[in-house]
N, C-alpha and C positions, 0 to 999 in steps of 0.2 A: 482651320482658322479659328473659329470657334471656342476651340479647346485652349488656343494658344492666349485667348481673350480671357477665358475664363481660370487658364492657369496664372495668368499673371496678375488678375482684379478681381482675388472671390473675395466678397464683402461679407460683414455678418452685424447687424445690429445690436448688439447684446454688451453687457458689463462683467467683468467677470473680478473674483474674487482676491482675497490673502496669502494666499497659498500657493507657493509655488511647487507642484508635487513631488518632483524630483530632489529638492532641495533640500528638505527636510525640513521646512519651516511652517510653525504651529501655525492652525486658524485661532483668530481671535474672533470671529467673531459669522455668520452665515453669509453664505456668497449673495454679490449682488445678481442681479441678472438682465440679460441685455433686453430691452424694449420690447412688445410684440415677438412675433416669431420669422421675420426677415433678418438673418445677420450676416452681415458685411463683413466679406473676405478679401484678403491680399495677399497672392502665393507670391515669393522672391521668384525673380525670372530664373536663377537659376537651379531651381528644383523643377523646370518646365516640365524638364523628360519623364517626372512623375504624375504627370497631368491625371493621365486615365485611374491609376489607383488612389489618387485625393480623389477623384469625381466620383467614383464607385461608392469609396468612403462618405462621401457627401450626401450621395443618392442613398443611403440606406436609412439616415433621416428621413430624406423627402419621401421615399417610400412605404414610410412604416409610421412617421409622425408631421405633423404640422411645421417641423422647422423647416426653413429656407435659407439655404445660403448662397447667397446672390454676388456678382462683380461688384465691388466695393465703386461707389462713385462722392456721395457728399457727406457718407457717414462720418460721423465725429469718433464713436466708438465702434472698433471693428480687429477683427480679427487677422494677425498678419503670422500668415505661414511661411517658414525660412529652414534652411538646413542649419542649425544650432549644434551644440553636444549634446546629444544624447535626444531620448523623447519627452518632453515636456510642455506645461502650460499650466498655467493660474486657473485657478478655482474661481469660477465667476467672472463675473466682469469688472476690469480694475480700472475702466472708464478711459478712451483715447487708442492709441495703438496698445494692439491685447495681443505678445508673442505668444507664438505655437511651435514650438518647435522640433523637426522633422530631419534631425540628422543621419547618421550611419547605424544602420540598423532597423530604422522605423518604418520603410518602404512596405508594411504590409497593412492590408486593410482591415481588418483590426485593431492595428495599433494604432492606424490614426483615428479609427470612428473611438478610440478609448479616448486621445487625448483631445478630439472635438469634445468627448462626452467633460471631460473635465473644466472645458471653456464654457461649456453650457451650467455647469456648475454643480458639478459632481464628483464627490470623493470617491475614492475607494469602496467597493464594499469591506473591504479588510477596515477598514477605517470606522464601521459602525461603531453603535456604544455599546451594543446587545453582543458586537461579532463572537466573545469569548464563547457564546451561546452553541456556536457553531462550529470555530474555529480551534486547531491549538497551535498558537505559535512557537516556533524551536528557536529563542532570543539567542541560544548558543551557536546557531548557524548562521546567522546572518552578518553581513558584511559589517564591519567597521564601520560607523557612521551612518549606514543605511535603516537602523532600526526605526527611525524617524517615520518610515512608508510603512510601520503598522498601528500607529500612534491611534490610540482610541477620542473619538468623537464626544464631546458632553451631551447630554439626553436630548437638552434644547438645540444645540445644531444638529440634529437629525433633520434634515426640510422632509423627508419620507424615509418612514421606516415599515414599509411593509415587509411581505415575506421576503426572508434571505435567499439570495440567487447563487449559486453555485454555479451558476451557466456566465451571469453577468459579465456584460466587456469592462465593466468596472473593477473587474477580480483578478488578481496574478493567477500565477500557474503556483505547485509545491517547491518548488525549488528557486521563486523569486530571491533576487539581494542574497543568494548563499554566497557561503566563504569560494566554496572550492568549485561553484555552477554543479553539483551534482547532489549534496546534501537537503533533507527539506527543511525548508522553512516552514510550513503552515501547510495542514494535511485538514481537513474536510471528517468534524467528528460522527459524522455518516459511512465515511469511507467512500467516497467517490468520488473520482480525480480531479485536480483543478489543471487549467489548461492555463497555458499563455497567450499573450491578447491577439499575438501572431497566428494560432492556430484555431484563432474563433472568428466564423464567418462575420460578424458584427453584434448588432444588439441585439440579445435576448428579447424574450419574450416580457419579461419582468424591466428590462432597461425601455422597452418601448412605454409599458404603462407608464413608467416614472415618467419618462418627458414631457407625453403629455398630458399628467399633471401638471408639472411642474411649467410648463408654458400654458396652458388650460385651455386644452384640446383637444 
């Protein structure tokens, strides 16, 4: 019973951002961020049956950082989880109901603790201003329209820019947004693999420092 309370009223307190990731639309400006570190969730009743892998996802916060995400009851700004197209969410908090969206395909815990990590207000690490540092992207692979999801950050929205994580649940895999799903798009100029957010247990070691800073915790 429990589960079925918390799948259909997770609250999250927070503000989130301009950006909506998937979309391909520029930030203008640094994400806000939700209040304290309680934030007010709202799963649609009918993703219930994903109950245990959002709470997993959830829990890897509560276990690893100071965020909380609690049954949404009087918050104003809160976070509302729904089966959408595709996985997405806004950068930051854009103040009031904040979608998350948790369609076909997203069912893995990874990929939601990536797209909480986005609501909490977090790009890409592909997204840095330093990434070319690290990274080489293949522009000639990628999907039509999709180039948007490597779009480089100005120096000043960096909120932290420490070491680059290759591990990050903020990181595609080599073969993100390709034409043909087999081509790479962005290979690691270290030489070592990038993973997709499906096949990474949650947040890194580097994505936990960020949080909390970035909540100050």
């Amino acid at each position: 019973m429990q589960l079925v309370v918390l799948a259909t009223m997770i609250a999250v307190a927070s503000a989130i951002g301009n950006l909506r990731v998937n979309l391909g639309d520029f930030p203008m400006q640094n994400p806000d961020l939700f209040g304290g570190d309680m934030l007010g969730v709202d799963v649609t009743v009918t993703i219930t049956r994903y109950t245990g892998l959002i709470l997993k996802a959830m829990d890897d916060y509560h276990k690893k950082t100071c965020v909380r995400f609690v049954p949404r009851t009087v918050e104003t700004n809160y976070i509302r989880i729904f089966p959408g197209q595709g996985c997405y969410s806004n950068v930051g908090m854009i103040g009031g109901q904040q979608p998350v969206s948790l369609g076909q395909g997203c069912m893995f815990v990874g990929t939601i603790v990536h797209e909480l990590g986005h609501a909490l207000g977090f790009y890409h690490e592909q997204n840095r201003s330093d990434r070319d540092q690290y990274l080489i992207i293949y522009w000639q692979n990628i999907q039509q329209g999709m180039d948007t999801q490597f779009f480089l950050l100005q120096p000043h929205q960096n909120l932290l820019l420490d070491e680059f994580d290759y591990n990050s649940i903020m990181l595609y895999g080599n073969t993100a947004f390709s034409k043909d799903g087999r081509s790479l798009t962005m290979v690691a100029k270290t030489g070592v693999a990038l993973y997709e957010t499906y096949d990474k247990p949650g947040l890194s070691r580097s994505d936990i420092i960020r949080v909390k800073k970035m909540y100050n915790c």
